[in-house]
N, C-alpha and C positions, 0 to 999 in steps of 0.2 A: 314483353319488355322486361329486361333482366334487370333487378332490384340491385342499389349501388351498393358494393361491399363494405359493412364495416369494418374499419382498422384494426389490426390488432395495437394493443395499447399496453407501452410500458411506462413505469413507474419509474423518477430517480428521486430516493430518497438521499437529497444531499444535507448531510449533518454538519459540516464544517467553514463555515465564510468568512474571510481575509477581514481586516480589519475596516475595510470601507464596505461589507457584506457583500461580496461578490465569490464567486465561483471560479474556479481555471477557466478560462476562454477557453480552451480546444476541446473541451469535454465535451459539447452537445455538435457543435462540425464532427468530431472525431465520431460520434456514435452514428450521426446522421449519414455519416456516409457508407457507415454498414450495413444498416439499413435499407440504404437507394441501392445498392450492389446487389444485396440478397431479392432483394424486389426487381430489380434491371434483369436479372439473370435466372428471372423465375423460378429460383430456390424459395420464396415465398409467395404465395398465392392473392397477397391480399395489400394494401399500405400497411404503415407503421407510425402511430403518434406517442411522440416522448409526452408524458404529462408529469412535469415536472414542482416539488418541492422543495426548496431551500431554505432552511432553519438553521438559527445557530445554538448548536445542542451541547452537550457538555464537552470539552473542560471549558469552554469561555461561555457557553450557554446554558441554556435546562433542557432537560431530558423531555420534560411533557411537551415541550415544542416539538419533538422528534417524535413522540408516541400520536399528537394529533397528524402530524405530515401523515403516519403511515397509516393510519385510518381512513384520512381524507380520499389518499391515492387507491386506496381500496374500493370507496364509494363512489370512484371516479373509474370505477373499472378497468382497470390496470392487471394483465395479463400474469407478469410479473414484474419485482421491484429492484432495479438496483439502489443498496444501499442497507441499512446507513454504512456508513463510513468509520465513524469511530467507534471501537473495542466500549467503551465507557457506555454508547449509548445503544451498542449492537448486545450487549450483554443484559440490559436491562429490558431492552424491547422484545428477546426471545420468547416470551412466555406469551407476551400477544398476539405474535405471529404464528406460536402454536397453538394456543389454545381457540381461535380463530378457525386456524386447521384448512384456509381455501386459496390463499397466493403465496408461491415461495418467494423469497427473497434472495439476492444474491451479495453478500457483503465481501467489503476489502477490510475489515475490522481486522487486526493479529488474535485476539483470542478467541482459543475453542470453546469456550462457553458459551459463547452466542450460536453454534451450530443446533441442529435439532432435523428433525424430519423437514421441516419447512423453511429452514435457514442454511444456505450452500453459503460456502464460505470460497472467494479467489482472491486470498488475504494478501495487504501489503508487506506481505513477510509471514512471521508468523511467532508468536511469543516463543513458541517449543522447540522451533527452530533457527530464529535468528541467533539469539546467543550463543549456540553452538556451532556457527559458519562466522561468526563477527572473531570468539573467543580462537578459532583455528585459524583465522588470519592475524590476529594480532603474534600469535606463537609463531607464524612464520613470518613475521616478519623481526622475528628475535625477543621478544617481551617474552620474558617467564614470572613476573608478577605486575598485576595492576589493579588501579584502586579506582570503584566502581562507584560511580554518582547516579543514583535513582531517584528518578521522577516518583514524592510522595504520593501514590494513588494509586487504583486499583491496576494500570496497565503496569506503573513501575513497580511496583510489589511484586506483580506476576513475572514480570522477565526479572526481578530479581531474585528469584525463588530458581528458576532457570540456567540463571548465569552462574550462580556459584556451579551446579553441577556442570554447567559446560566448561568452567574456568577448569575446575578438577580435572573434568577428562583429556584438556589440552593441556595440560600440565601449566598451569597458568596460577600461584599464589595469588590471593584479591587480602591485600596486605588494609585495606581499608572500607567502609562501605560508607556513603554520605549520603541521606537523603537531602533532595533540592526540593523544593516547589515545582507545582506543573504550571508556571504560568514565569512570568518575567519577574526577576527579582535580584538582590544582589548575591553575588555568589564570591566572593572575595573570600567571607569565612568557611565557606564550605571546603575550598581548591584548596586554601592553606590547612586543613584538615589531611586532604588526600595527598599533597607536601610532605607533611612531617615523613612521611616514611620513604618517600622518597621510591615509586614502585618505575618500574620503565617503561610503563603508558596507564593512561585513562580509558574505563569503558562507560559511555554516558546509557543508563536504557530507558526508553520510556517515550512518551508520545512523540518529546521535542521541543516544547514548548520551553522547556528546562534551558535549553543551549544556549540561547541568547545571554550575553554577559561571561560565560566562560572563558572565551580567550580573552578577553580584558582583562578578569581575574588573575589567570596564569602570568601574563605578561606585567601587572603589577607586583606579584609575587615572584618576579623573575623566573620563574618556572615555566618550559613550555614544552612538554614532553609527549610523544605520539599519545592521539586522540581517536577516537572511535565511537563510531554510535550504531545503532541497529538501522532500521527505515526511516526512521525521526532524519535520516543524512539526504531525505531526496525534497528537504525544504529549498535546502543547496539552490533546486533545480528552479524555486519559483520567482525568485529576484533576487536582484543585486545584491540588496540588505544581506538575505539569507546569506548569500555565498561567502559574505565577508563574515558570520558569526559562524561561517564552518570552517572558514578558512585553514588549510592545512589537514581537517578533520581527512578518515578514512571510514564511510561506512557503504552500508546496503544499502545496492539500490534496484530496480530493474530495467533498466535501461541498459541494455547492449548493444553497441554499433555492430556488430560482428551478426547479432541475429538477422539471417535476410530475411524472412518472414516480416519480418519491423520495418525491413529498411524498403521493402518493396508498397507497404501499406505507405512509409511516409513518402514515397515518391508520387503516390495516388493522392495524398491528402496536398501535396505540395502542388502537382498537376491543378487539382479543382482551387485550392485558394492561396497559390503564388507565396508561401511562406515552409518551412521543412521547422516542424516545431522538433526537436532533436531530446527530448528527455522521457520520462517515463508515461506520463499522463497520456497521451496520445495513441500508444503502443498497448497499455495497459487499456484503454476505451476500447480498441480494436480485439482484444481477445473478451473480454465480458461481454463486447454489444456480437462476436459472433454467437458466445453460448445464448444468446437471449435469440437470435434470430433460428439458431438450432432448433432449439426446442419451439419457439411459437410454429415453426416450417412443421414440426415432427409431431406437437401436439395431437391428440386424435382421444377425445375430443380436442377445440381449442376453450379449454377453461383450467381454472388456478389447479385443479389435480392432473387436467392433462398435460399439463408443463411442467410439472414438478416431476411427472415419470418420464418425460421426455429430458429430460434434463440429465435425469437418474441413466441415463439411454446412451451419453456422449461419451465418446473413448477416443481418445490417441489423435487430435486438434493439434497439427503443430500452431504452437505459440508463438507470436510474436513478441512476449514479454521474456526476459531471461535469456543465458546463454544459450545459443546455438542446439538445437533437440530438445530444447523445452518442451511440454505438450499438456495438452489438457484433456480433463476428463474430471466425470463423476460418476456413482453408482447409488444401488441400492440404499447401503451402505456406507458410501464415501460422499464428504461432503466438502473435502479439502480436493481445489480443482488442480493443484499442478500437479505436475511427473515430471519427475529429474534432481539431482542436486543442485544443478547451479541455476535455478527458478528465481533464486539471488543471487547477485555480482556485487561484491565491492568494488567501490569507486573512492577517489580522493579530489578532494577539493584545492589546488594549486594553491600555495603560501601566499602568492598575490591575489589571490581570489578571482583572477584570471579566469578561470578555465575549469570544469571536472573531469577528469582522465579515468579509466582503468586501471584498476589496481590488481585483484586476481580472484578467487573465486574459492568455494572451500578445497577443490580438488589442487591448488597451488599459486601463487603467485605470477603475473604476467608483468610483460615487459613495459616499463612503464614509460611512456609517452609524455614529453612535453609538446604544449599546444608551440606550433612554430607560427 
């Protein structure tokens, strides 16, 4: 009589919950169905159980709510983890996950401090690099100076440490620099700060949290001059509210209609549950839950160091996430999973708050589309 197989078992450490503590809907469909594929098609040998944690960790939470999740999920034997999710609590948890030394983790966090031997990183952007594909769009879209509002905290410090040098290299004056709050606040004195000088756009950096109340600001100030943000622009994507406090905004995101890789996944998620969810979240589950299904398939052993050199193992994945040749991988060495420049696309948020289009990419600007 042949003994029933154990699952292998992943971990989501979700750090981040809406203001009624909820999670994106399409997150655990969108993984699940990676999953049933890679097990339907006997690329994996065994079932697959999500064992999931959701806390709400910093900036609107605590961190030690994020340090017990990833303990727990560990003693819930969890193969590996995705998560956390935010830079603030991916940066702090690093030393636990290494000093540990037995499950990697796979974070969407932007900062490279949270990387290590046991922390892979398939970031929602990336500190080191969004300000310098935000800051080359802004330049072509004619801005040669802008004045830059940072989220006070360790993510907006960091991209502001960044932006000036990407500001410099795009030939871009930052005639101003304003620190905001990472959390909702009024922002009227700040915008009239980044006013007086009068630059020919805005660049917002920092989690996001910051945004809300900006264009009221401007628009009271009668000033309403092109705006930009890094990743903090694909709240955009998660409700109404969001789209109308970006409204007009132009930032990074990862969602590309053009990717077919994406577009063929959401035909498959649309097939199983009658809805084509069209933004990042969905796309982005689909490229993480394949490297999780890679490596648990490749593992050899199947335990927390034989996934983590499995993992180290993966090359040339095309992406569903990002422009068109996107790809993924990781190594030895490498703990940053995209390949390619345009891994980020900017997008813009329609004046009515209608709609988010394509806007261009760091390699040039594309033809910009109104939703008919």
């Amino acid at each position: 009589m042949t003994s029933k197989l154990a699952p292998a078992r992943i971990g989501l450490l979700i750090d981040y919950l809406d203001e009624d503590g909820n999670f994106d809907e399409n997150i655990m469909p969108s993984l699940q169905l990676v999953a049933d594929e890679y097990v339907e098609q006997g690329l994996l040998d065994r079932p697959v159980e999500f064992v999931v944690r959701a806390v709400q960790g910093l900036p609107n939470g605590s961190f030690r709510a994020v340090r017990d999740a990833f303990f727990e999920l560990v003693a819930e034997d969890a193969h590996v983890i995705f998560g956390p999710w935010v830079s603030e609590n991916g940066a702090a948890l690093r030393r636990y996950v290494e000093d540990l030394g037995d499950v990697a983790c796979i974070t969407m966090g932007a900062s490279e401090t949270m990387l290590g031997e046991w922390v892979f990183g398939l970031p929602a952007g990336s500190m080191e690099e969004e300000p310098i594909i935000i800051a080359t769009v802004a330049a072509l879209d004619g801005c040669r100076s802008v004045g830059v509002a940072y989220e006070d905290s360790l993510i907006g410090t960091e991209y502001l440490r960044t932006t000036r040098v990407a500001c410099a290299d795009a030939g871009l004056t930052i005639t101003t620099e304003v620190p905001i709050p990472q959390v909702q606040s009024e922002k009227r004195a700040a915008m009239a700060v980044l006013a007086a000088h009068r630059p020919d756009g805005i660049i917002h950096v920092g989690f996001g949290l910051g945004i809300p109340g900006m264009n009221e600001a401007l628009a009271d100030i009668d000033w309403m001059p092109p705006r930009y943000t890094t990743t903090a622009f694909e709240f955009a994507s998660t409700s109404s509210w969001w789209r109308n406090q970006l409204a007009g905004w132009i930032g990074l995101d990862q969602y590309d209609e053009r990717n077919q890789t994406g577009q063929e996944f959401l035909d498959r998620f649309e097939e199983r549950h009658a809805r084509r969810p069209e933004y990042f979240f969905p796309v982005y589950c689909y490229d993480v839950g394949r490297l999780m299904m890679i490596a648990l398939a490749d593992a050899r052993p199947l335990t927390g160091i034989g996934v983590k050199q499995a993992l180290e193992r993966i090359k040339m994945v095309p992406a569903a996430t990002g422009a068109p040749g996107t790809r993924l991988r990781f190594g030895k060495y490498i703990r940053h999973g995209w390949m390619g420049s345009e891994f980020l696309v900017a997008r813009r948020v329609l004046p009515d708050a209608s709609g988010i289009v394509i806007h261009g990419t760091i390699e040039g600007l594309l033809e910009r589309p109104e939703l008919s």
